[in-house]
C-alpha positions, 0 to 999 in steps of 0.5 A: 615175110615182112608185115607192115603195120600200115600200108599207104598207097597215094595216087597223086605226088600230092597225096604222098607229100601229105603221107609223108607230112602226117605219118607218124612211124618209119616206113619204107617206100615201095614202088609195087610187089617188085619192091616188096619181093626185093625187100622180103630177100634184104635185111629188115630195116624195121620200118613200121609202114610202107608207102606205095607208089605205084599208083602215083603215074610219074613215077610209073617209069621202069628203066633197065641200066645194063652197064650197072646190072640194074633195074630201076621200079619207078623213075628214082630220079622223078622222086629225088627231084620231087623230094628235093623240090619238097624240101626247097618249098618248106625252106622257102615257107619257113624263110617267108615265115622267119621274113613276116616275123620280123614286120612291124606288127600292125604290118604282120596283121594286116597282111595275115588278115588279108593275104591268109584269111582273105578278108576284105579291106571292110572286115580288116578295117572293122577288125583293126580300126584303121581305115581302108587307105591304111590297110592299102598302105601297110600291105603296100609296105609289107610286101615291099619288106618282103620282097627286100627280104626274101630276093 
């Protein structure tokens, strides 16, 4: 029998993506007892946990491809196209981080201020010393950089 040392099971796609960020060991992922079961009859990969997604509903779908012999527990192409869409939004986050580095600092500053800590153009001006048309000026630029930059 296979023992997991942790056992995860999301209920929404968003709870995966969070497992998955924050897991800090191998692990496999199951679709259910059917999965468990066709694991226990396979050699052992030594994955240290195992995540459950049967709970999540897209992916509750069960397909049967006759022509290969094969049954499919959870819609395999739902979850690539989750993984893949994943994976596109980290690179986008980290082309949107590489893009905000290379702005002007005071540029940089504001736009954290206002955009990530949403501070008002009051709390930003008593922070930097600019005044409120400066912030509108400098977020302005900032966006205007980036959107030279990232399309």
């Amino acid at each position: 029998m296979i023992q997991y040392k942790k056992y995860y099971m999301p209920g929404t796609k968003e709870e995966l993506l969070k497992t998955i960020d924050t897991i800090d060991c191998t692990y496999d992922i199951l679709a259910g007892g059917t999965d468990l079961y066709a694991k226990e009859k396979t050699p052992f990969n030594g994955a240290d946990a195992a995540i459950d997604i049967s709970g999540i509903k897209e992916f509750s779908v069960i397909k049967l491809k006759k022509e290969e012999g094969l049954i499919t527990f959870g819609s395999n192409i739902c979850i690539q196209q989750f993984l893949e869409e994943k994976v596109l939004m980290r690179e986008t986050m980290a082309a949107v981080r590489r893009a905000i580095a290379e702005l002007p600092e005071k540029e940089q500053k504001v736009l954290r201020l206002k955009v990530l800590e949403n501070r008002t153009d009051a709390e930003i001006a008593a922070e930097t010393g600019l005044s409120p048309g400066s912030i509108r000026q400098y977020l302005h630029r900032a966006r205007g950089r980036l959107r030279e930059k990232l399309f």
